[in-house]
Residue frames as qw, qx, qy, qz and C-alpha x, y, z in Angstrom:
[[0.739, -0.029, 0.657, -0.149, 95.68, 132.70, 114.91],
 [0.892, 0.413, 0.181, 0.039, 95.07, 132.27, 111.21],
 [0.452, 0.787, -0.420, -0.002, 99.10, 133.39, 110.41],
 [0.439, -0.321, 0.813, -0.210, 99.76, 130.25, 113.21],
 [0.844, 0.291, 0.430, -0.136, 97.55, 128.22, 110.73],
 [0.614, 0.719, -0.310, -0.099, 99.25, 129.73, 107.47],
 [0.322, -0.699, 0.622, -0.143, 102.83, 128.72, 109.22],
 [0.608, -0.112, 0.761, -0.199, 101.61, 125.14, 110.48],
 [0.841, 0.435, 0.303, -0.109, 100.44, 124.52, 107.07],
 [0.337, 0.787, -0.516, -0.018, 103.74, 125.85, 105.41],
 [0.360, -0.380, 0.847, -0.091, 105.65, 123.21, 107.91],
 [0.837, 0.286, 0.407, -0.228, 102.54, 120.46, 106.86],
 [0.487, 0.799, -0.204, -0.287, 103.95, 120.90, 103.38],
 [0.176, 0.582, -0.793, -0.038, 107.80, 120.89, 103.40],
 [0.374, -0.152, 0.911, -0.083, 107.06, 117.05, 105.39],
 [0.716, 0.405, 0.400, -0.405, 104.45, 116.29, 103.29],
 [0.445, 0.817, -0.340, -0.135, 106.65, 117.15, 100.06],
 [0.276, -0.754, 0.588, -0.103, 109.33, 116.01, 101.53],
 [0.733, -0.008, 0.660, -0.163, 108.07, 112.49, 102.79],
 [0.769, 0.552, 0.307, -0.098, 106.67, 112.03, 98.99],
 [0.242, 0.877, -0.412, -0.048, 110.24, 112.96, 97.28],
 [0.211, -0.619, 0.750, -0.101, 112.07, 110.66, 99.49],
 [0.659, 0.015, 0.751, 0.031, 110.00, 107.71, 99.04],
 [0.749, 0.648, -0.062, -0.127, 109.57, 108.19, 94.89],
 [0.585, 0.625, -0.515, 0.043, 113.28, 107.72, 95.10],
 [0.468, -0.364, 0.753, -0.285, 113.72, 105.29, 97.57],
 [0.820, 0.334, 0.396, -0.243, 111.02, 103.27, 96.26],
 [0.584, 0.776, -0.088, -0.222, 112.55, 103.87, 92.98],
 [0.858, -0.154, 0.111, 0.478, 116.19, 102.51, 93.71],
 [0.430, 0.702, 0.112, 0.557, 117.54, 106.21, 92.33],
 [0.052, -0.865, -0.103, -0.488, 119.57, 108.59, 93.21],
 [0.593, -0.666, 0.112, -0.439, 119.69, 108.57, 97.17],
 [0.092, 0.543, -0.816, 0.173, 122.38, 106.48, 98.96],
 [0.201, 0.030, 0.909, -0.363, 119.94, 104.15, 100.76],
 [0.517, 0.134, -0.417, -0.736, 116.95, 102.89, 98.83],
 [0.915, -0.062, 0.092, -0.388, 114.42, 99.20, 99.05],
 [0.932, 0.301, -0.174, 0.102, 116.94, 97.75, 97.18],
 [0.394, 0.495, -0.570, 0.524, 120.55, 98.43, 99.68],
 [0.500, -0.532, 0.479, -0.487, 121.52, 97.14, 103.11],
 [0.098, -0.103, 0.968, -0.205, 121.28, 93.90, 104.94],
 [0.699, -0.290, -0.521, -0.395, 118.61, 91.25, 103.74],
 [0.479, -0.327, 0.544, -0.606, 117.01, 90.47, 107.40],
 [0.299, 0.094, 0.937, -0.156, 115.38, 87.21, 108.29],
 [0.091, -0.230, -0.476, -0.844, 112.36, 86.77, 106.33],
 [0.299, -0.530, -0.767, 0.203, 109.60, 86.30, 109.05],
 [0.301, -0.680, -0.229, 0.628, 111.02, 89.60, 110.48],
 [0.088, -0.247, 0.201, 0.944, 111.29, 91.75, 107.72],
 [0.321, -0.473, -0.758, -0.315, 107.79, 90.61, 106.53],
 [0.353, -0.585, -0.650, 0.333, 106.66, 91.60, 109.91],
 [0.185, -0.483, -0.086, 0.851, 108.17, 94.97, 110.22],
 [0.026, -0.088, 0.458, 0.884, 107.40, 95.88, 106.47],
 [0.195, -0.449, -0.850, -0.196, 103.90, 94.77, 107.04],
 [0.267, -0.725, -0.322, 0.547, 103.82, 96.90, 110.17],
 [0.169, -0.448, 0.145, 0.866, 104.73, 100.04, 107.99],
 [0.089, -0.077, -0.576, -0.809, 102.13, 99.42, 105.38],
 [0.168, -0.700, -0.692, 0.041, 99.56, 99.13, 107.97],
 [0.378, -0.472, -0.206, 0.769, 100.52, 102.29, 109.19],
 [0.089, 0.038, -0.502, -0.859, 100.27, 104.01, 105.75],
 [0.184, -0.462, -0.677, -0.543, 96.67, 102.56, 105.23],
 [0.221, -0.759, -0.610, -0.055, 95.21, 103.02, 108.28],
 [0.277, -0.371, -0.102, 0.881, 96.46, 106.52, 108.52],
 [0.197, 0.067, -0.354, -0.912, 95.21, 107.91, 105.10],
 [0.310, -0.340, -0.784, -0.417, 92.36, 105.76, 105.49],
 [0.299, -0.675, -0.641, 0.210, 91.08, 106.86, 109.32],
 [0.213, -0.293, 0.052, 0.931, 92.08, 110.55, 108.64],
 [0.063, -0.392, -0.786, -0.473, 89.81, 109.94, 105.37],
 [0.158, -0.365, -0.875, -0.278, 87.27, 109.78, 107.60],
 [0.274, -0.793, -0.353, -0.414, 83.82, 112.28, 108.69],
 [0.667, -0.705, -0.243, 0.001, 83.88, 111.33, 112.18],
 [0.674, -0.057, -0.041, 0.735, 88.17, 111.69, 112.54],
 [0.320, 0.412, 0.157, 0.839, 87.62, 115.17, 111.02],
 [0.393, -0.752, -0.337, -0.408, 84.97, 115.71, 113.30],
 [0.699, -0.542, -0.196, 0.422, 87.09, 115.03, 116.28],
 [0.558, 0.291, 0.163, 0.760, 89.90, 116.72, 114.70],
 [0.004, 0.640, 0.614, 0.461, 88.05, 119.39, 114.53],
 [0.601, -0.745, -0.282, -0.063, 87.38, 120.04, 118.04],
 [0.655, -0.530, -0.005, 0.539, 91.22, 120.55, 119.00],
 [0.405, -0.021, 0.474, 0.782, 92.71, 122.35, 115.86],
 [0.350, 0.490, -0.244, -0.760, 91.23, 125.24, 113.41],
 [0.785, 0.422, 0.439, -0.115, 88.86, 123.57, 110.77],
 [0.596, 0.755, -0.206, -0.177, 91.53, 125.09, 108.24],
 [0.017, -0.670, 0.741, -0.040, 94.34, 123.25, 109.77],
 [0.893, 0.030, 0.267, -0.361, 92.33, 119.96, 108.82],
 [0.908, 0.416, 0.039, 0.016, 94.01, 119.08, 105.84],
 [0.153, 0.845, -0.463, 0.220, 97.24, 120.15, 106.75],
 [0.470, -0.292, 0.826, -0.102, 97.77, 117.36, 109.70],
 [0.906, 0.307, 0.256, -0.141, 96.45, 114.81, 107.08],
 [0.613, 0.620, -0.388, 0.299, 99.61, 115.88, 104.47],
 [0.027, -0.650, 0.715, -0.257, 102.34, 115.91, 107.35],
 [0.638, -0.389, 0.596, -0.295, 101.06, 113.19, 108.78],
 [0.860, 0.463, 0.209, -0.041, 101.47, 111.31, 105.63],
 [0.347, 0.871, -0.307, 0.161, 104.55, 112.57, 104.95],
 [0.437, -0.469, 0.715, -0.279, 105.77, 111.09, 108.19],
 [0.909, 0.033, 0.416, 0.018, 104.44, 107.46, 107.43],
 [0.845, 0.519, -0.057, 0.115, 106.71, 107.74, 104.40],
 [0.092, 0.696, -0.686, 0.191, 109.71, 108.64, 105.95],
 [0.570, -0.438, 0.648, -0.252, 109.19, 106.34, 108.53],
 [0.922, 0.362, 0.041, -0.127, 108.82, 103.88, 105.29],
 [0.558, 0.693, -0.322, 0.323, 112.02, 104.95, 103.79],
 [0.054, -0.714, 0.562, -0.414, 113.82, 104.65, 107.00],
 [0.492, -0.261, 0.807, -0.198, 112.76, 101.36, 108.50],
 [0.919, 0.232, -0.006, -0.318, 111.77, 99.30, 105.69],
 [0.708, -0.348, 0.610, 0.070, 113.59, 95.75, 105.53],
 [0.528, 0.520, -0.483, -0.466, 115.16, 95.16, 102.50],
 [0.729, 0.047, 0.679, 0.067, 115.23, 91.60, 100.94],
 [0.051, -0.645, 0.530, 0.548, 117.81, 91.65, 97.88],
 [0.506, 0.150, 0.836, 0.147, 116.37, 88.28, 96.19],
 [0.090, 0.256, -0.401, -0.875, 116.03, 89.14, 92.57],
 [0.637, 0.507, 0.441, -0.379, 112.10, 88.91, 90.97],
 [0.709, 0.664, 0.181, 0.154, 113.18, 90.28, 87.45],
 [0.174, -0.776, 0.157, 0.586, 115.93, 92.12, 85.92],
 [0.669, 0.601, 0.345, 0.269, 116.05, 93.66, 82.12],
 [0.523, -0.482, -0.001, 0.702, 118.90, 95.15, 82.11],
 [0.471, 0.103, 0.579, 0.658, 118.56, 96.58, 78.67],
 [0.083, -0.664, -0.246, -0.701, 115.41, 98.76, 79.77],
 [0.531, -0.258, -0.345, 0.730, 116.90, 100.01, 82.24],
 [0.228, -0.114, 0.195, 0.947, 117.38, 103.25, 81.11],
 [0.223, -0.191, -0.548, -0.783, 113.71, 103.45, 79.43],
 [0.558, -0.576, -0.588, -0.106, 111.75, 101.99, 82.27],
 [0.374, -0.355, -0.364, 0.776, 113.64, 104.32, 84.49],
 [0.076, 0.000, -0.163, -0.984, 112.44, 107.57, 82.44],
 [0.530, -0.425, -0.649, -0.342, 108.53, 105.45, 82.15],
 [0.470, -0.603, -0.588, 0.262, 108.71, 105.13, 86.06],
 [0.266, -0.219, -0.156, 0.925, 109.71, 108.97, 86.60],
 [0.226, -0.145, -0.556, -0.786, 107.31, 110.06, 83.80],
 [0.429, -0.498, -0.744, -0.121, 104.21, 107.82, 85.92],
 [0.477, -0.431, -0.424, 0.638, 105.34, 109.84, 88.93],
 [0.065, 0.189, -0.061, -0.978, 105.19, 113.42, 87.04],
 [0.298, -0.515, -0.559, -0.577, 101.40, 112.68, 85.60],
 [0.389, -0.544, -0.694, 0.266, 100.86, 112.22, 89.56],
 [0.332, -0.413, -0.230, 0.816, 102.22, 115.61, 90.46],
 [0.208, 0.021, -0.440, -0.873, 100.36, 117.05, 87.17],
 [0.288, -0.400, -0.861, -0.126, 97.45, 115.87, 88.61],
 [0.390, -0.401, -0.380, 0.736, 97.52, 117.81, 91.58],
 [0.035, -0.331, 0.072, 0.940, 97.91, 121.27, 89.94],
 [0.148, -0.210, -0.674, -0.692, 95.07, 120.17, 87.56],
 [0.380, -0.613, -0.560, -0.408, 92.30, 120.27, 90.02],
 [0.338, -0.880, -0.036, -0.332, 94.09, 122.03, 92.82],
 [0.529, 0.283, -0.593, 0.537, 97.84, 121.43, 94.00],
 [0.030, -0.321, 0.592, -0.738, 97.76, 123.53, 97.13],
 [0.628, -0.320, -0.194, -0.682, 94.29, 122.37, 98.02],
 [0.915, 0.006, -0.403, -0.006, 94.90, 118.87, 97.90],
 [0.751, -0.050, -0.483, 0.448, 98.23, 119.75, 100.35],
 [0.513, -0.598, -0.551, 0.275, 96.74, 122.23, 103.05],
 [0.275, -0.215, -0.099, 0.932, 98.02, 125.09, 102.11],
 [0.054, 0.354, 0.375, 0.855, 94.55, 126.98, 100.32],
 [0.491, -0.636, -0.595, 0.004, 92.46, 126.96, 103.44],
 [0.564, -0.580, -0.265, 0.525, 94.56, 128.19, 105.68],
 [0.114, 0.067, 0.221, 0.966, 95.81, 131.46, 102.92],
 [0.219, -0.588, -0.632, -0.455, 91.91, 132.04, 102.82],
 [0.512, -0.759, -0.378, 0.139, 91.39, 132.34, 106.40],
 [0.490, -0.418, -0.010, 0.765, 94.79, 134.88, 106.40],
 [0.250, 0.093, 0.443, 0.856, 93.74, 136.46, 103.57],
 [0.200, 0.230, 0.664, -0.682, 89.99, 136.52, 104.29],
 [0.458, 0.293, -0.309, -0.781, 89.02, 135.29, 101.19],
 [0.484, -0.117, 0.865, -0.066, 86.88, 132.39, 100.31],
 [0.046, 0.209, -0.730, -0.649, 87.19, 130.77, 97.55],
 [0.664, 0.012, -0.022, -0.747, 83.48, 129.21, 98.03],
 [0.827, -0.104, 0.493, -0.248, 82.25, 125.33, 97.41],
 [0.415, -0.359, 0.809, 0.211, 83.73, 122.79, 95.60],
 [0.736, 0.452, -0.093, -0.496, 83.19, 122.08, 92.09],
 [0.818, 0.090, 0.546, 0.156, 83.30, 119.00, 90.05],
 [0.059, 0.795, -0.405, -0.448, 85.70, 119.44, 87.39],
 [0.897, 0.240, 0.370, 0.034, 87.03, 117.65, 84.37],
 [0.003, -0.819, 0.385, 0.426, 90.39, 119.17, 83.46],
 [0.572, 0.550, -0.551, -0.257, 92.42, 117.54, 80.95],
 [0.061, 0.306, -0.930, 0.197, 94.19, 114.59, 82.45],
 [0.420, 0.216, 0.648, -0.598, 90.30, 113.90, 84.34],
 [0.501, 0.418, -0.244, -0.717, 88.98, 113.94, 80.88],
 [0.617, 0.421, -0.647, -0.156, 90.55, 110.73, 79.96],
 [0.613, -0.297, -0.682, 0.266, 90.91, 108.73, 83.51],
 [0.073, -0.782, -0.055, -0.617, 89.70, 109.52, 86.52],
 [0.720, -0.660, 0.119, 0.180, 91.89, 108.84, 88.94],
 [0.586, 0.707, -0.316, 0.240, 95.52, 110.14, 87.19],
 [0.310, -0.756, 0.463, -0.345, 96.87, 110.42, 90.43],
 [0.846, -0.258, 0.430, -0.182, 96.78, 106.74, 91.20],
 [0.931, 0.340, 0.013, 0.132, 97.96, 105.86, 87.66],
 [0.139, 0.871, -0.396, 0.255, 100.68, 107.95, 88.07],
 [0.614, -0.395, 0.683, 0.023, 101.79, 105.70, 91.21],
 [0.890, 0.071, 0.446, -0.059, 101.15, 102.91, 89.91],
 [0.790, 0.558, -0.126, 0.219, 103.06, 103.23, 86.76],
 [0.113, 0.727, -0.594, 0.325, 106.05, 104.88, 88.68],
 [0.611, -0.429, 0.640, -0.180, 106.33, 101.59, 91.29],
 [0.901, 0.320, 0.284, -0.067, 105.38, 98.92, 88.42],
 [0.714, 0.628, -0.177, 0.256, 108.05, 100.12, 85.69],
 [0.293, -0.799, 0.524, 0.037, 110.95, 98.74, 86.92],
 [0.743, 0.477, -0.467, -0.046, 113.80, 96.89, 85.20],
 [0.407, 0.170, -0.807, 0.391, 115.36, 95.60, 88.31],
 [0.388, -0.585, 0.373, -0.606, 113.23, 94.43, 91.16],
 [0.178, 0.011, -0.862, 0.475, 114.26, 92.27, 94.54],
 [0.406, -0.544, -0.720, 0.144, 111.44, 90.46, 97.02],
 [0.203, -0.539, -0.494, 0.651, 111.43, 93.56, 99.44],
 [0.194, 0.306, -0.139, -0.922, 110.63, 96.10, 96.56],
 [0.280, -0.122, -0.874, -0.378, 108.27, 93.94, 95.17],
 [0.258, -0.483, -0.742, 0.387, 106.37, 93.54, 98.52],
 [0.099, -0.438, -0.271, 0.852, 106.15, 97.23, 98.90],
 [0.100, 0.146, -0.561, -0.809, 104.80, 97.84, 95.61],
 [0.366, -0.314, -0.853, -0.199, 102.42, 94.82, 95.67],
 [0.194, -0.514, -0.585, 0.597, 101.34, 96.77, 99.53],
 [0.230, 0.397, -0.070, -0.886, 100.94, 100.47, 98.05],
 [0.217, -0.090, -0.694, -0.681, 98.98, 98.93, 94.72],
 [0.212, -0.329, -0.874, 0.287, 96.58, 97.08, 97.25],
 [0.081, -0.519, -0.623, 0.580, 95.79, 100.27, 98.73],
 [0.099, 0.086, -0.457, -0.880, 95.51, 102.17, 95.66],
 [0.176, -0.088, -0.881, -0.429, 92.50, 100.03, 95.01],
 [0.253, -0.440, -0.637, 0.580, 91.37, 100.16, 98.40],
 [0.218, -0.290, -0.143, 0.921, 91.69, 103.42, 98.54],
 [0.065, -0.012, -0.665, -0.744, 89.77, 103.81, 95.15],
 [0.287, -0.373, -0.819, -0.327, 86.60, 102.20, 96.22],
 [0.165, -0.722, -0.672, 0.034, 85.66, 104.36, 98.97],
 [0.163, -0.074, 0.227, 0.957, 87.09, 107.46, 97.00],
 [0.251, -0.273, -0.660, -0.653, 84.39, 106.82, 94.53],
 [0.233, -0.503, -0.778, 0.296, 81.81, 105.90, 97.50],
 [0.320, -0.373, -0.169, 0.855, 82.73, 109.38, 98.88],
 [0.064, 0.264, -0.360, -0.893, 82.30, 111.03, 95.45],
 [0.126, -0.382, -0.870, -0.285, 78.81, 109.50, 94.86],
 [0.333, -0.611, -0.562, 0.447, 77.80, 110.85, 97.89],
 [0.168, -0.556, -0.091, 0.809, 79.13, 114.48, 97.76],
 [0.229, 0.385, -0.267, -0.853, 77.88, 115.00, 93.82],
 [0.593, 0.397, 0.302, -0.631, 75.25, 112.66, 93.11],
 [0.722, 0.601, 0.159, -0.304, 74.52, 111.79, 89.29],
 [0.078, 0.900, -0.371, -0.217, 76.91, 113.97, 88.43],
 [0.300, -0.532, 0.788, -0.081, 79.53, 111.21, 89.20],
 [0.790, 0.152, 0.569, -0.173, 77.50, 108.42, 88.12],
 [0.701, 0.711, 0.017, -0.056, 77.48, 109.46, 84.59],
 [0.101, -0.784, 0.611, -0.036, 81.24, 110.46, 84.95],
 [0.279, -0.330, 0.900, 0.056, 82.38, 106.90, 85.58],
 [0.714, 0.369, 0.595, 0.026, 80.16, 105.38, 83.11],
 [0.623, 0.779, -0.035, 0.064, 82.07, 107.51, 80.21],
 [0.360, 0.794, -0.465, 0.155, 85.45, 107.79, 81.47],
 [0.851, -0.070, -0.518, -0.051, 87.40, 105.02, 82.62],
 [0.528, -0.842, -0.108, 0.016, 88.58, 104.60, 86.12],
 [0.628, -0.553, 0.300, 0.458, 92.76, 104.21, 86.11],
 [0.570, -0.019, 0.658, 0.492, 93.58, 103.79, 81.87],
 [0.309, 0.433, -0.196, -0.824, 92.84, 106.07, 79.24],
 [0.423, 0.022, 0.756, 0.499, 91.13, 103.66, 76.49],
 [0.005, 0.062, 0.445, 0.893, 89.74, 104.74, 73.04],
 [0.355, -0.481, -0.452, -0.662, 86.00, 106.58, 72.46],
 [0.523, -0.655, -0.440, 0.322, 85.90, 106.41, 77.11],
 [0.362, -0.028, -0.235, 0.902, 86.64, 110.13, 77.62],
 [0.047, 0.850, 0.484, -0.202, 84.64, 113.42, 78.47],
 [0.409, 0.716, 0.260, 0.502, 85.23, 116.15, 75.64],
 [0.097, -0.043, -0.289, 0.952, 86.27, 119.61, 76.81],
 [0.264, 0.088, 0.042, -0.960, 82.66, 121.41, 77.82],
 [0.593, -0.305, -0.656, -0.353, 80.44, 118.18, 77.49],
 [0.584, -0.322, 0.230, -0.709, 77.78, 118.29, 79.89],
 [0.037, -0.056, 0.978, -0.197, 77.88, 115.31, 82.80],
 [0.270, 0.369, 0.727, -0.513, 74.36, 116.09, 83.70]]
């Protein structure tokens, strides 16, 4: 069984990866033959509708997966290590299924043509703090693959610590800024990339507020102090936690 979990979490991955590749450059207009910004503009009612429908999808996936009780079910059909593994494919999937049926709508918002070239390397750059996030407090963890090596390996690695690597030092949520700067810096966007952006930021926020809930809960104080010294999305000056300064 647990080299049927290692597997299933190897598969979790590639779509997980995958998904999150395809839409940074979709989203991104780069690269990729079909992107937010090519095709047929649709009616707007209907592409509103549909593109609405695909960003419910996204929230209330990562958001009812999120949750205890889900995991609890979960739980009940699947290995407890193969928890976090259907959470990353299954995310992975809502972004294809972004990148494949979103409705473009070509009506231009801005375009600076002149930083191009500089907001294109700014929005890649937002996108690589995200992925340097990850590996700062636990790449594979975070995408399903350190559970399931444990249980094949029959080591465990033990409980979760609260950490404060570098990036964490200075904001704590990098991941999020990361998005958020890679969708935001753009020198050319249209109504239907605009929407999507304005849909993923939304939940960013969302998403944020009963992170933090979460992370009250599971460490207490600990956390309290944390977000009263470091700030929650922006690095700014004299808001950081030193290397080796004590939260508690």
């Amino acid at each position: 069984m647990p080299i049927l979990v290692f597997l299933y979490a190897l598969v979790a991955y590639a779509i997980g990866m995958g998904g999150l590749v395809w839409f940074i450059l979709f989203q991104g207009d780069f690269l990729i033959p079909a992107t937010v910004n090519t095709g047929t503009s649709v009616p707007l009612l209907q592409g509103l509708l549909i593109n609405l429908g695909l960003l419910l999808l996204w929230g209330v996936q990562h958001s009812v997966m999120a949750r205890p009780a889900f995991k609890a079910k979960l739980a009940s059909v699947q290995p407890e290590s193969a928890e976090r593994s259907t959470y990353v494919w299954a995310s992975g999937l809502c972004m294809i299924l972004i990148a494949l049926y979103w409705q473009s709508n070509t009506a231009v918002v801005w375009h600076i043509d002149a930083l191009q070239m500089p907001l294109r390397v700014l929005s890649l750059a937002g996108w690589g703090v995200s992925v340097w996030a990850t590996f700062q407090i636990n790449h594979f963890d975070l995408f399903g693959l350190k559970k399931p090596f444990e249980a094949l390996s029959g080591k465990a690695s033990g409980n979760k610590q609260f950490v404060t690597p570098f990036l964490y030092r200075h904001m704590r949520h990098p991941i999020q800024t990361g998005i958020l700067l890679g969708m935001w810096l753009q020198a050319y966007m249209t109504a239907g990339q605009l929407l999507l952006t304005l849909g993923m930021t939304a939940y960013v926020f969302i998403g944020l507020y009963f992170e933090e809930k979460a992370l009250v809960t599971e460490f207490g104080n600990r956390y309290k102090i944390y977000m009263q010294q470091v700030p929650r999305l922006f690095p700014r000056p004299g808001k950081r936690v030193r290397k080796g300064e004590a939260l508690d």
